[in-house]
VOPA-754380 format. One line per field, with one value per residue: residue number from 1; y, z, x of N, C-alpha, C in turn. Coordinates in nm, 2 decimals. Layout:
N
num: NUM_...
n_y: Y_...
n_z: Z_...
n_x: X_...
ca_y: Y_...
ca_z: Z_...
ca_x: X_...
c_y: Y_...
c_z: Z_...
c_x: X_...
This chain:
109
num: 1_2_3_4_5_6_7_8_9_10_11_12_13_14_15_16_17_18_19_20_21_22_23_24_25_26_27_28_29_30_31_32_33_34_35_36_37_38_39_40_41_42_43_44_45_46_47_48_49_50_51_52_53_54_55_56_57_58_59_60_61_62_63_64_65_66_67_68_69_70_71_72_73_74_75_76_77_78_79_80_81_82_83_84_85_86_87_88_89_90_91_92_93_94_95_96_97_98_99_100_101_102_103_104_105_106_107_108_109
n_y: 3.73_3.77_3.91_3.76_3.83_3.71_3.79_4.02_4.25_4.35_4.53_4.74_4.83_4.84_5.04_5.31_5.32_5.36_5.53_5.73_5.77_5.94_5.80_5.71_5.44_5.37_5.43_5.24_5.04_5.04_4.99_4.73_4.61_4.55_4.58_4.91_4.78_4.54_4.58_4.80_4.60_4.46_4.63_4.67_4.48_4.25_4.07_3.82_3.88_3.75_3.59_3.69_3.92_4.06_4.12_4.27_4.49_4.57_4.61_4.89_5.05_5.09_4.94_4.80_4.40_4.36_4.58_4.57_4.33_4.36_4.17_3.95_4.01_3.91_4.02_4.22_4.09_3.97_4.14_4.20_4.01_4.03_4.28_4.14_3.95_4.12_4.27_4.08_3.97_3.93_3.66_3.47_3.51_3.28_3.05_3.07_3.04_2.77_2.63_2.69_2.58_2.32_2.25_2.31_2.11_1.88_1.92_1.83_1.58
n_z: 16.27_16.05_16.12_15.98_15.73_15.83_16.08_16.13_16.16_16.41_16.56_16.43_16.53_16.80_16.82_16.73_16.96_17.17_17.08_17.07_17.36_17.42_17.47_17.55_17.37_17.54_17.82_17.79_17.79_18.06_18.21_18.15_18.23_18.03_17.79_17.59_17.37_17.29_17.29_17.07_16.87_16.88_16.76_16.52_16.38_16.42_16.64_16.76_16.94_17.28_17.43_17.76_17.72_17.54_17.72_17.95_17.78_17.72_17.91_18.04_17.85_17.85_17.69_17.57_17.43_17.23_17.06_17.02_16.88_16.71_16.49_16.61_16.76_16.92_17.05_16.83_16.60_16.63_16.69_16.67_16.80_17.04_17.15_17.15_17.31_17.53_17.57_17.70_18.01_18.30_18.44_18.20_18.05_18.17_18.12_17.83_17.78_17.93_17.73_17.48_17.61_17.63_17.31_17.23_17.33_17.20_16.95_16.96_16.93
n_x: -5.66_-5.90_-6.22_-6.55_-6.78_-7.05_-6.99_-7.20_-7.08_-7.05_-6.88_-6.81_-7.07_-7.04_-6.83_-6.96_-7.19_-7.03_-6.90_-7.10_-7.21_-6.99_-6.76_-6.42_-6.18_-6.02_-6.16_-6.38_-6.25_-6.16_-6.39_-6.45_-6.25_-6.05_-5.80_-5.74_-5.65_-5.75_-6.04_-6.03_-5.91_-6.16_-6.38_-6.24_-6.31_-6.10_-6.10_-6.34_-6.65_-6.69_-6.90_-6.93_-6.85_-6.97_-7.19_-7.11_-7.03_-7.27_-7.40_-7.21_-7.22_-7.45_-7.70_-7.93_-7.85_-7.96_-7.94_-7.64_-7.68_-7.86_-8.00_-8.03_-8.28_-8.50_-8.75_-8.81_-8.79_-9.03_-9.22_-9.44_-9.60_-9.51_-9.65_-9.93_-9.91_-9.84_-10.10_-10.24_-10.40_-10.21_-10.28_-10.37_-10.20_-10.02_-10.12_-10.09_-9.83_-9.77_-9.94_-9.77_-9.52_-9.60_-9.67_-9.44_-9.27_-9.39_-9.35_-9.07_-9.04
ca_y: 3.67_3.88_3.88_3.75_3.86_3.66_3.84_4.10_4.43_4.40_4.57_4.90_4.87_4.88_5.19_5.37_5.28_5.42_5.73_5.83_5.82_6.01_5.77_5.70_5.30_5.33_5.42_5.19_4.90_5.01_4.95_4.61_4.48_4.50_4.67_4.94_4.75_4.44_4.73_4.83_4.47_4.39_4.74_4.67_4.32_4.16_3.96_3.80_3.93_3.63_3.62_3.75_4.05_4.13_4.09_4.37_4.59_4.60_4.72_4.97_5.14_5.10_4.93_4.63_4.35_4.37_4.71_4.54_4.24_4.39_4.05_3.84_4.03_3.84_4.14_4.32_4.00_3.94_4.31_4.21_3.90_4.08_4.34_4.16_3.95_4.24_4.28_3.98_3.96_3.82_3.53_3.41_3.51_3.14_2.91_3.05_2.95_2.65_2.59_2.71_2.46_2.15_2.20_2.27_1.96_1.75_1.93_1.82_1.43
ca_z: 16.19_16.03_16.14_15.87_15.73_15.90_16.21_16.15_16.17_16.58_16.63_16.40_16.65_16.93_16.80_16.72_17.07_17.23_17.02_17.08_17.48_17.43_17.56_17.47_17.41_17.68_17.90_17.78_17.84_18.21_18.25_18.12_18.25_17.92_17.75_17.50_17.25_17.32_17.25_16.92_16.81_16.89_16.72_16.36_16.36_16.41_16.68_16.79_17.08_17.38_17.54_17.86_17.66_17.49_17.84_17.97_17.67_17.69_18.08_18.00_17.75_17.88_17.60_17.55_17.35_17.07_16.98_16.96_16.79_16.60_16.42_16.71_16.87_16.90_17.04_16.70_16.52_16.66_16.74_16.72_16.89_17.17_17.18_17.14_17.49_17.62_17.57_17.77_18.14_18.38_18.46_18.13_18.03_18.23_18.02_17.72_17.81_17.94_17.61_17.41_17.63_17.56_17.17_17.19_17.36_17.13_16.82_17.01_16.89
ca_x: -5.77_-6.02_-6.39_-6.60_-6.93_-7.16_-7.04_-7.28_-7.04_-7.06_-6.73_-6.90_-7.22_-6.96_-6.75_-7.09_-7.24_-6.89_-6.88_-7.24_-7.16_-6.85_-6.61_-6.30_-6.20_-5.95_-6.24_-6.47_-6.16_-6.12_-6.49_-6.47_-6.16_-6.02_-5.71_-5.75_-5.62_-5.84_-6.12_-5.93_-5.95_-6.30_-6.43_-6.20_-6.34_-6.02_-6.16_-6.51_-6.69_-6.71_-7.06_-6.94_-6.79_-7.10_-7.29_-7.02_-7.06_-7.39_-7.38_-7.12_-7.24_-7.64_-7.77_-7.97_-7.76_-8.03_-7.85_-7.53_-7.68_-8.06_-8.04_-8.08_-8.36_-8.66_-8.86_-8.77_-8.85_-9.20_-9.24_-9.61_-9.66_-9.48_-9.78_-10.06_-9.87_-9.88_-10.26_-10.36_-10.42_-10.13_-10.30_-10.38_-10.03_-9.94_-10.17_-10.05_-9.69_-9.81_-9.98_-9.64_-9.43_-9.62_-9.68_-9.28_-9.19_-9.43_-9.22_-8.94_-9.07
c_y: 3.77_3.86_3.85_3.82_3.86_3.74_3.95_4.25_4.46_4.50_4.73_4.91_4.92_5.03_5.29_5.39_5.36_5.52_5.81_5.82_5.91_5.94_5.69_5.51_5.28_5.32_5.31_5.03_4.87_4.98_4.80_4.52_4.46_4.60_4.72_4.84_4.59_4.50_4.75_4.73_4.44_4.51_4.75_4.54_4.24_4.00_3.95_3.85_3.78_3.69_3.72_3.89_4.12_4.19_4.25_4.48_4.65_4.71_4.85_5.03_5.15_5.10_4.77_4.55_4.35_4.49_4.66_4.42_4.22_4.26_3.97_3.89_4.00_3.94_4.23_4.25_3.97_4.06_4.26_4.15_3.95_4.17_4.30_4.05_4.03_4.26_4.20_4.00_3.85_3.64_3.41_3.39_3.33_3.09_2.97_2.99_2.85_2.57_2.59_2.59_2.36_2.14_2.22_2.13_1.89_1.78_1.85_1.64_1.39
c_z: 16.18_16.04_16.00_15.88_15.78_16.08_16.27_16.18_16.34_16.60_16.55_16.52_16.74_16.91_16.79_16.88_17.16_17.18_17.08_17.23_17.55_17.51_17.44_17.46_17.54_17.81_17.92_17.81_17.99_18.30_18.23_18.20_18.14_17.94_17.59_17.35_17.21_17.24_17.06_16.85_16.76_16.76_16.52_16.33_16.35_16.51_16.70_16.92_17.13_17.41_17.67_17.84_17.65_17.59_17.90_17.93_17.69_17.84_18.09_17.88_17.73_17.78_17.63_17.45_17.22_17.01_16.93_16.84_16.73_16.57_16.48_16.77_16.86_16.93_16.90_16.63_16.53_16.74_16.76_16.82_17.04_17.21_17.22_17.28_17.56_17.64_17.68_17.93_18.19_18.42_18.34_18.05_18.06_18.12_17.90_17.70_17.88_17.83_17.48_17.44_17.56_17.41_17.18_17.19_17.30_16.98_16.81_16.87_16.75
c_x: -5.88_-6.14_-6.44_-6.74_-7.01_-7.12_-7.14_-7.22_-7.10_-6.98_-6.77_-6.97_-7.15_-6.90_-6.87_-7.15_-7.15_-6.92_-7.02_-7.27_-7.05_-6.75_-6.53_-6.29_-6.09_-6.06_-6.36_-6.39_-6.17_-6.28_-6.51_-6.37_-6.06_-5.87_-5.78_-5.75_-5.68_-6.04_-6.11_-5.97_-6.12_-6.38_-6.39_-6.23_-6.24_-6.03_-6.32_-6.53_-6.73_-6.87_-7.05_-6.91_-6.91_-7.18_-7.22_-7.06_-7.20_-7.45_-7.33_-7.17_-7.39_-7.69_-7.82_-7.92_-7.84_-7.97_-7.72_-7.52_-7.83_-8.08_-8.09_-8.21_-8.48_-8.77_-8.89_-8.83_-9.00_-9.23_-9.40_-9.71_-9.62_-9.60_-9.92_-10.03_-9.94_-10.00_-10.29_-10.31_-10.36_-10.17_-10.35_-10.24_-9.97_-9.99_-10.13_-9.88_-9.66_-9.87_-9.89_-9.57_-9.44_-9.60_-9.49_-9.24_-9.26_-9.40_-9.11_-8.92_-9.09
């Protein structure tokens, strides 16, 4: 079964990611646990990556899973809001995610 669209072309990210460490996908299988050709698969989009794969992958080839999946990455997405975080002083840091929580949970309603 052929990966669709919406998978986002992971199994490129992966072969790119592999190539630009210089390893091979046999190598990159016997780090996972995997078989080359499990590798092979995942890399021509014939299958999906599992969570715990991805989780693997991302170990193994020392990247953060936002590389294998940009789309998802909330740091990337609120690249700013993450900054201006960063600005505030640890202890105020709490009440703002004390202040986040609650208006969540009264979204929730």
């Amino acid at each position: 079964m052929r990966a669709k669209d919406t998978e986002l072309h992971i199994g490129r990210r992966i072969k790119k990611l592999r190539l630009a460490k210089g390893m091979t996908q046999a190598e990159l299988a016997e780090k996972l646990d995997l078989t080359s050709g499990v590798i092979s698969r995942l890399e021509n989009e014939e299958s999906m990556v599992g969570v715990y794969t991805l989780l693997g992958l991302s170990r193994a080839l020392g990247v953060g899973i936002e590389e294998i999946l940009p789309e998802y990455s909330l740091k990337e997405k609120y690249k700013d809001l993450y900054e201006l975080i960063g600005c505030i002083p640890e202890g105020k840091k709490e009440l703002l995610l004390e202040g986040l929580k609650k208006t969540l949970e009264a979204m929730k309603s």
